[in-house]
C-alpha positions as CSV (number, residue, x, y, z in Angstrom):
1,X,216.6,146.2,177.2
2,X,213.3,144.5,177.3
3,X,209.6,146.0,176.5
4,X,206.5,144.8,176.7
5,X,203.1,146.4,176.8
6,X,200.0,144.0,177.1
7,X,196.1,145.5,176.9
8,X,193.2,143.3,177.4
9,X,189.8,144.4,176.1
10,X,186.0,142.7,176.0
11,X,184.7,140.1,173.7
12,X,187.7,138.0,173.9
13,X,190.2,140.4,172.6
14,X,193.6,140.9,173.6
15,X,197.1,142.2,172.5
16,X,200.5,141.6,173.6
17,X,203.5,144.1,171.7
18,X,207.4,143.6,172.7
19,X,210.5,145.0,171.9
20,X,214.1,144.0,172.5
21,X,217.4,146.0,172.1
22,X,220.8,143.8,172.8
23,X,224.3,143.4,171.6
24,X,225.9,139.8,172.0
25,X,229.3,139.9,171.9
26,X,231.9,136.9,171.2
27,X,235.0,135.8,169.6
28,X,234.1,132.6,168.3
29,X,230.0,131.8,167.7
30,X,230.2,128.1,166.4
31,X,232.8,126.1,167.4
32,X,231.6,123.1,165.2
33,X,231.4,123.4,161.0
34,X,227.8,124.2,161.4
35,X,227.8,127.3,159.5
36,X,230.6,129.3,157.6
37,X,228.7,132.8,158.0
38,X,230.8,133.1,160.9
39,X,234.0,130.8,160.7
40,X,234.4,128.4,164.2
41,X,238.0,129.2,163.6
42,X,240.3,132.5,164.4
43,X,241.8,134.4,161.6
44,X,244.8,134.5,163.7
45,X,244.8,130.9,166.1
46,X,247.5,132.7,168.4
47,X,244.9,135.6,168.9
48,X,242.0,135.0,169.7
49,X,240.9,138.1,171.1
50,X,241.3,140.0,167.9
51,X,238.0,138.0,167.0
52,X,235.9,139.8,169.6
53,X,233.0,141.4,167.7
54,X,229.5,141.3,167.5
55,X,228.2,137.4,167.2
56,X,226.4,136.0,164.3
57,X,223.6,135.8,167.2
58,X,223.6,139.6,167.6
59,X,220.5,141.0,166.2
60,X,220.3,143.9,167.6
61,X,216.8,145.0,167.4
62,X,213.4,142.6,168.1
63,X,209.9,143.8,167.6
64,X,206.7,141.8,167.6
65,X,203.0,142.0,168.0
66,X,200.7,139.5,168.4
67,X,196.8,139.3,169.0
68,X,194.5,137.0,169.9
69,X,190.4,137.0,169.1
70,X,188.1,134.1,170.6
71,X,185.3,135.1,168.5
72,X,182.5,136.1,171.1
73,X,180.3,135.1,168.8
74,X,177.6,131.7,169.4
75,X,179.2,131.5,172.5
76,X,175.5,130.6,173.8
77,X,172.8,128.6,172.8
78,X,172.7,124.6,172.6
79,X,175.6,122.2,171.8
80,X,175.2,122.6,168.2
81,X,175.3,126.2,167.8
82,X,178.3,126.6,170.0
83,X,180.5,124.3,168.5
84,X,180.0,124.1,164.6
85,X,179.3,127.9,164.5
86,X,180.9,129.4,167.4
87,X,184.2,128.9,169.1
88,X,186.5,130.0,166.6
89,X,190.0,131.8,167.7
90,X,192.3,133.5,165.6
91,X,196.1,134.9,166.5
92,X,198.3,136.9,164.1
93,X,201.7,137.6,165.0
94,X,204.0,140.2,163.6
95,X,207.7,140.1,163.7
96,X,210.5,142.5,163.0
97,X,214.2,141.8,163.1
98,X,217.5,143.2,162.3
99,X,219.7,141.3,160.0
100,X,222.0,138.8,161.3
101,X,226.0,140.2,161.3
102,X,228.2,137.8,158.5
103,X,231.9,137.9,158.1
104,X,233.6,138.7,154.5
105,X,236.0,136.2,153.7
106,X,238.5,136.5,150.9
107,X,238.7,132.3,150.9
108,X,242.4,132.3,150.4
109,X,245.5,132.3,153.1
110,X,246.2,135.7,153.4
111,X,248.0,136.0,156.0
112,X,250.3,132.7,154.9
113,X,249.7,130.5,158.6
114,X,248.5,127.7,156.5
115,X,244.9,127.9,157.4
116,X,242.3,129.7,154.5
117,X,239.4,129.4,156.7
118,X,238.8,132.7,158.5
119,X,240.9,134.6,156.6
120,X,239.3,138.2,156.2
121,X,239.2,140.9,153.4
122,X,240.3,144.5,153.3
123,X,238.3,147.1,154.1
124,X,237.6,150.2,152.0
125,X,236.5,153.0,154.2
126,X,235.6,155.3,151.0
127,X,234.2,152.2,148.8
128,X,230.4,151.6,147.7
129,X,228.4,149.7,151.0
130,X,227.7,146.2,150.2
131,X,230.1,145.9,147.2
132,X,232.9,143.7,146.7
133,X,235.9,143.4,144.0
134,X,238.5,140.7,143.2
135,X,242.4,141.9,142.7
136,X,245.2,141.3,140.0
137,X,248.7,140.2,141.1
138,X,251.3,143.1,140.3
139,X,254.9,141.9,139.8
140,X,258.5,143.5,139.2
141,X,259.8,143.6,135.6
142,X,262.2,140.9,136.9
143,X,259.4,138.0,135.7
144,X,260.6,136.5,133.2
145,X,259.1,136.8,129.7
146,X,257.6,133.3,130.0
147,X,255.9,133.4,132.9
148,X,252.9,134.7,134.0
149,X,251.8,137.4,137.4
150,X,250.4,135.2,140.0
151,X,251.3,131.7,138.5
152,X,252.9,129.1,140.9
153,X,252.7,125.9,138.9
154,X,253.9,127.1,135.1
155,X,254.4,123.8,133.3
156,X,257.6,122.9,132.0
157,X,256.7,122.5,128.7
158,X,255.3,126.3,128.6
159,X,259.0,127.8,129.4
160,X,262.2,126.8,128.8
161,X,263.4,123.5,129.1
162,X,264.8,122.2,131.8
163,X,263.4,124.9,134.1
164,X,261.0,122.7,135.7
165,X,257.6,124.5,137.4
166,X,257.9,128.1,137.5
167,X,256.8,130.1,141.1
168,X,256.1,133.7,140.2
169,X,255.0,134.9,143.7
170,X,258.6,135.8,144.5
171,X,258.6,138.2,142.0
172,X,255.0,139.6,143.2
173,X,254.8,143.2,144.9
174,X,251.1,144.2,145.5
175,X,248.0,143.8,144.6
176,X,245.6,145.8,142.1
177,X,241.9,146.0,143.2
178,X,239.2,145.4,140.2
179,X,237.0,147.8,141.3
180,X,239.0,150.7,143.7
181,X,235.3,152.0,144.2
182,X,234.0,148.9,146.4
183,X,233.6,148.8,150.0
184,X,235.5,144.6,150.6
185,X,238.4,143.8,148.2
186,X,240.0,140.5,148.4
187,X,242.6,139.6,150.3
188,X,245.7,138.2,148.3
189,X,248.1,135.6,149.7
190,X,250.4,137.8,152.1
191,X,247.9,140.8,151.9
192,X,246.9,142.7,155.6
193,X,243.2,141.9,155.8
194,X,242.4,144.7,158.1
195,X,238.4,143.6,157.7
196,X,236.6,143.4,161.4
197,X,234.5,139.6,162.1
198,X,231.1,140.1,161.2
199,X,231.0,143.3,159.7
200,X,228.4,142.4,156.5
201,X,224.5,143.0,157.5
202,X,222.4,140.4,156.2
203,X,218.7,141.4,155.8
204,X,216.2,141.8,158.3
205,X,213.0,139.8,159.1
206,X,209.9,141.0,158.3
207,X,207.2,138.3,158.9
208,X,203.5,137.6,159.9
209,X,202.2,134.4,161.0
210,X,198.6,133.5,161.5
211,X,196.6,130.8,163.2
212,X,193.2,130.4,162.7
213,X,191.7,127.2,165.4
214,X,188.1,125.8,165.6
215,X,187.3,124.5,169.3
216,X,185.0,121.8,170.3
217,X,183.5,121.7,174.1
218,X,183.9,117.6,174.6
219,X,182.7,118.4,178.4
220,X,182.9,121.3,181.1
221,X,187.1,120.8,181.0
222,X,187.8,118.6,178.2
223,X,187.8,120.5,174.5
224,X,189.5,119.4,171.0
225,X,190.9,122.2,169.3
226,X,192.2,121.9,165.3
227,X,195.2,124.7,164.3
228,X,195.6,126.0,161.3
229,X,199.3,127.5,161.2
230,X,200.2,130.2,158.2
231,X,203.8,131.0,158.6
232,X,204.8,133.7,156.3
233,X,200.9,134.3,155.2
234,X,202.3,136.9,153.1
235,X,204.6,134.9,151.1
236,X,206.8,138.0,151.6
237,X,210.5,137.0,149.9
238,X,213.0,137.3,153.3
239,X,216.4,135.8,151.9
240,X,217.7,135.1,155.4
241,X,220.2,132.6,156.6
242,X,218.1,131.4,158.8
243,X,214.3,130.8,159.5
244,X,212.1,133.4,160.0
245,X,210.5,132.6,163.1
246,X,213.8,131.9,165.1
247,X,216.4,134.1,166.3
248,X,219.3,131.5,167.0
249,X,219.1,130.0,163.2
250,X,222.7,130.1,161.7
251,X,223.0,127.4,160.4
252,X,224.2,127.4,156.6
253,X,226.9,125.8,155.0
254,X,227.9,125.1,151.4
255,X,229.1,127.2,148.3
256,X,225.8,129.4,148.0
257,X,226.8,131.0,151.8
258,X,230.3,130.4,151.0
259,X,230.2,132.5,147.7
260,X,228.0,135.4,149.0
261,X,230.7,136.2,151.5
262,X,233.7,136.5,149.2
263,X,234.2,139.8,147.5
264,X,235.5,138.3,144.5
265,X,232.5,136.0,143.5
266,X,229.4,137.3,141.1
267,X,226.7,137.0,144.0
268,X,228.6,138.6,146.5
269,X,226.0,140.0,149.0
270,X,223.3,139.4,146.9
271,X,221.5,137.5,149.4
272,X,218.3,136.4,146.7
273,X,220.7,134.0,145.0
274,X,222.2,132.8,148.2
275,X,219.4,132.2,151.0
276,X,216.0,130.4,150.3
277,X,213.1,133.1,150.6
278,X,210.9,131.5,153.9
279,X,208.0,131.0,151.3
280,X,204.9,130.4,153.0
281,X,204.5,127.2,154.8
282,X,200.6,125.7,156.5
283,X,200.8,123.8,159.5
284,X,197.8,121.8,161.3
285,X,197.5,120.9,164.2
286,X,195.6,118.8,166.6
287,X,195.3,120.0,170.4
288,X,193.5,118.3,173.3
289,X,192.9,120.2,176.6
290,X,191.6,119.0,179.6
């Protein structure tokens, strides 16, 4: 669904509002390793329907306003007057956009096909929103003394001699959660990650740009127009993955994004310490119209 409302008034004023409401639905959003907020590959490769879920493209609500002034001012007069005091425009632009959908990966095989990436974590329908929590390895009473819950390359030289590298996951049962309380718990090796695709909001966009131009009248048609483009005038923090003036920006890779996906890390959705903030960036410009 797509509005717009547009109202023109004297003296060279105008404004132009719009607002978008849409759901984009896939089930896979970047088939290349251009960003691991939403995997390019399946948690399960044999199904890859089960993936279908909103896209990391899916921002489900759009608003912006924008206005734009040409100064009436000095618009008359000789040469002089009209373009080193008159003939000044100015356009602010306001933006508003929900956050773009991630996926919450535990970052280890859970479900034992031989591929980590993808791989979900479990849901807790009664835990805190936005909170995450690593688990313990719980085994039988079986282990033996030496080893340890969770260990799969014990070193000789730690146990008994002669018994070689010690695997303790046959002897492991379940899985204790560090915090019960949180909403995403890891998913251990063999665990049922019952965690949807892209079910973590990211934070919204919240930006306004402004562009301030100076116009000179060369002849009749021809004019030279210099830009000066505030992007984020603000400076308002917006720890996005992405840019703040695009919608299709998805594009992060590397441990930062990696790390504030997975339950069991320290910045887990704690998207200051993950995303750059879209500081405030100037922009000129140089336009000829004729």
């Amino acid at each position: 669904m797509a509005l717009q409302a547009s109202r023109q008034f004297s003296n060279g004023l105008q404004f132009l509002g719009a607002y978008t409401w849409s759901h984009t639905i896939d089930n896979s959003t970047a088939d290349f390793f251009s960003t691991v907020i939403s995997p390019r590959r399946p948690q399960d490769f044999q199904n890859v329907n089960a993936d279908r879920s909103s896209s990391a493209l899916d921002h489900r609500h759009r608003f912006s306003i924008a206005a734009f002034y040409d100064l009436p001012y000095f618009k008359s007069g000789n040469w002089l007057r009209r373009n080193v005091v008159g003939n000044w425009l100015l356009a602010p632009i306001y933006t508003y956009q929900t956050g773009e959908p991630a996926d919450v990966q535990s970052s280890i095989d859970a479900n034992l096909n031989g591929d980590s990436a993808g791989d979900r974590a479990i849901f807790n329908v009664k835990g805190v929103p936005g909170t995450g929590s690593d688990v313990s390895p719980l085994c039988t009473s079986a282990l033996p003394g030496f080893a340890t819950c969770g260990e799969n390359d014990f070193s000789a030289k730690n146990g008994p001699p002669g018994k070689g590298n010690f695997d303790s996951r046959p002897f492991m049962v379940a899985y204790l959660a560090s915090n019960p309380n949180a909403q995403y718990i890891t998913a251990g090796q063999g665990a049922l990650a019952n965690a949807g695709r892209n079910t973590l909001q990211t934070r919204p966009i919240s930006n306004l740009d402004v562009t301030a131009a100076k116009r000179f009248s060369l002849t009749e048609r021809m004019h030279l127009e210099f830009q000066a483009q505030f992007l984020n005038v603000l400076n308002h923090p917006q720890f996005t993955p992405g840019f703040a003036d695009r919608v299709d920006s998805i594009g992060f890779t590397g441990s930062a994004a990696t790390n504030y996906l997975t339950p069991s890390n320290a910045i887990f959705n704690k998207a200051d310490q993950a995303f750059p903030s879209n500081s405030r960036t100037l922009q000129l410009a140089l336009k000829f119209i004729f």
